[in-house]
C-alpha positions in Angstrom: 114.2 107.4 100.7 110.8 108.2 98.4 108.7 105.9 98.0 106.7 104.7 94.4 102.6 106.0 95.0 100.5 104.9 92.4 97.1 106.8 93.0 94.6 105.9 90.9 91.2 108.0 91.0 88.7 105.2 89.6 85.9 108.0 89.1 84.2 108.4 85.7 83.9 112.1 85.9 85.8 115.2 86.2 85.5 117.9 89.1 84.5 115.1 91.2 85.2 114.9 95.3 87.0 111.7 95.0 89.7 113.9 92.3 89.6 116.7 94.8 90.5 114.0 97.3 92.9 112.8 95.4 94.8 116.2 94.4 95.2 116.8 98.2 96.3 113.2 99.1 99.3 113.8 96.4 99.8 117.2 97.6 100.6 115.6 101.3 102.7 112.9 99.4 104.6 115.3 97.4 105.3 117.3 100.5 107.1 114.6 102.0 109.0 114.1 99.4 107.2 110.8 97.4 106.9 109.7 93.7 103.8 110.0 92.7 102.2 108.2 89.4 98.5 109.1 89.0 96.0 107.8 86.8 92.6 109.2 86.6 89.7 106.8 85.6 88.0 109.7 83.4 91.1 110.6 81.3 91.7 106.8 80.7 90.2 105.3 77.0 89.6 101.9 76.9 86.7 99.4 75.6 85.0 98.3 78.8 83.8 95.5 76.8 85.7 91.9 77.6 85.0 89.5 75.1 86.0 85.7 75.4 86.9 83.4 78.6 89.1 85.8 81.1 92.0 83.0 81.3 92.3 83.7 77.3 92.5 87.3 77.5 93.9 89.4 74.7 97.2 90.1 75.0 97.3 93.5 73.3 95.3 96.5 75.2 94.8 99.5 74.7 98.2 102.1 75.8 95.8 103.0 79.4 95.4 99.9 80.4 98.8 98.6 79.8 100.5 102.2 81.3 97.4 101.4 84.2 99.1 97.4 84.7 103.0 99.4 85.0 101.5 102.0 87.1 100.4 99.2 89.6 103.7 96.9 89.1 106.2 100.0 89.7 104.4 100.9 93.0 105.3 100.1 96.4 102.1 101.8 98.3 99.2 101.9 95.6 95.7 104.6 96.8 92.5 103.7 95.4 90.2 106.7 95.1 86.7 105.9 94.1 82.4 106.3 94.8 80.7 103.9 96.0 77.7 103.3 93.5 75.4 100.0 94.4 77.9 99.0 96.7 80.5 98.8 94.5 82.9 101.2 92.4 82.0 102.2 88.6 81.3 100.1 86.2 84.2 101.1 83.9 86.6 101.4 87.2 85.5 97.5 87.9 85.9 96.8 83.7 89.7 98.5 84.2 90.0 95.3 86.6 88.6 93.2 84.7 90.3 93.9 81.3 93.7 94.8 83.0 94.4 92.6 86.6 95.0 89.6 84.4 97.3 86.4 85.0 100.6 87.1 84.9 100.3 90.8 86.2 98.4 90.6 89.7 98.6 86.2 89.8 99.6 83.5 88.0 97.3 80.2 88.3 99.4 77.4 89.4 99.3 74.5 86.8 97.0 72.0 88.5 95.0 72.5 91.9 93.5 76.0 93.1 96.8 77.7 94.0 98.2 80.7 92.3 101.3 83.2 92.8 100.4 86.8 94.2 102.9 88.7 92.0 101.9 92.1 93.6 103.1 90.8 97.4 105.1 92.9 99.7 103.0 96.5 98.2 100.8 98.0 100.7 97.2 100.4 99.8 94.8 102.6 101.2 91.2 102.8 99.7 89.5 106.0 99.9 85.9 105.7 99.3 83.0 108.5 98.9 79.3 108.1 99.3 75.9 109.0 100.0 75.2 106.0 102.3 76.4 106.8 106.0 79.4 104.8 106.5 77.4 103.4 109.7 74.7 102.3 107.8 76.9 100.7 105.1 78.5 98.8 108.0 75.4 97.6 109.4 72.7 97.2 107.0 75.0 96.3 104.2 78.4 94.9 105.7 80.5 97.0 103.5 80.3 94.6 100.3 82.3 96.9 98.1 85.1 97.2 100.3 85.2 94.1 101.4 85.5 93.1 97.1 88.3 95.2 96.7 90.3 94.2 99.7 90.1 91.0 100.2 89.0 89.5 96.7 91.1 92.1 94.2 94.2 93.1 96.2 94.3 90.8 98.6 93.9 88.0 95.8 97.2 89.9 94.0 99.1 89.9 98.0 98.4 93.4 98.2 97.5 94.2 101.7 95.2 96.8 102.6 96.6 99.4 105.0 93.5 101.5 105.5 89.9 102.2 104.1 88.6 104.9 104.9 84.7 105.9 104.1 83.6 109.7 103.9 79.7 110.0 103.7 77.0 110.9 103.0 78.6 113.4 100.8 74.7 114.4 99.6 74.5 116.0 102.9 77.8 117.4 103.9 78.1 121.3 104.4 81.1 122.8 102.9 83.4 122.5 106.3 82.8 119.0 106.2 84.0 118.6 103.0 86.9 121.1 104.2 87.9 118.7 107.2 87.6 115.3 105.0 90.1 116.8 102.4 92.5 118.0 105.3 92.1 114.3 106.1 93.3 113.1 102.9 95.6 115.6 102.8 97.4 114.1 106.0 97.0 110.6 104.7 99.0 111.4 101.6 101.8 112.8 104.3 101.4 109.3 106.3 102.3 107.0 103.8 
């Protein structure tokens, strides 16, 4: 039986590594046989802007972030593709979270108290992340801030658990094999869901 792969490439620009990365992580999910939805941050029209307290959010968004929200609800194994820029992803991949992971789609605040509901439970996801910074050197001189974020305080909050994150860098100084070898990688990811 297929399984529901939402892959969503949170990269601001076209022709970038982490699409490539993401074409040949669908190609090994496809092979195996795998529904695949895809959204890719650049094709995606939205105003990044979130006006007003976050608990009062508008209830009418814009047709991305709402097909975005039933992307991520329809999946059972989600892939986040994205660059790591200041430690973090994008701003607009971050404002997609912000305008679009709202109550009642990733958690639902309990009445009283600090408890909540983690409405995306039982989906499992794999982060793929690209950047210049050495993956060793992100894990000790920085402590890997933006992937511990997304883990642990976006999908983990929602009762998604994290499968895998995998880090390819420093993609400034990688020779065309390398790049060859890390998208074979992916490739076989896709395959290994």
């Amino acid at each position: 039986m297929s399984k529901r792969i939402f892959i969503w490439v949170a990269h601001p620009r076209k022709g970038s590594l982490c699409e490539a990365m993401a074409d040949a992580y669908q190609q090994g999910a496809e092979q195996k046989g795998e529904e695949i939805r895809r959204m890719d941050l650049c094709d995606m029209y939205f105003d990044a802007n979130q006006s007003g307290d976050y608990a009062d959010a508008p209830t009418e968004l814009e047709s991305d972030l709402r097909q975005w929200q039933g992307n991520l609800q329809w999946a059972e194994h989600i892939m986040v593709i994205h660059p790591y820029w200041w430690g973090s992803m994008p701003a607009q991949a971050k404002a997609v979270l912000d305008r679009a992971l709202l109550p009642g789609v990733g958690f639902k605040y309990h009445g009283k108290g600090l408890g909540w509901d983690k409405l995306l439970s039982g989906r499992k996801a794999d982060v793929i992340i690209t950047s210049d910074t050495p993956p060793l050197l992100d894990r000790l001189l920085y402590r890997r801030p933006g992937r511990r974020v997304l883990t642990n305080q976006v999908l983990g909050f929602c009762g998604v658990k994290t499968r895998k994150v995998w880090q390819f860098g420093s993609v400034k100084t990688a020779k065309p094999q390398t790049i060859e070898r890390w998208l074979l990688k992916t490739q076989q990811l896709g395959a290994s869901v």
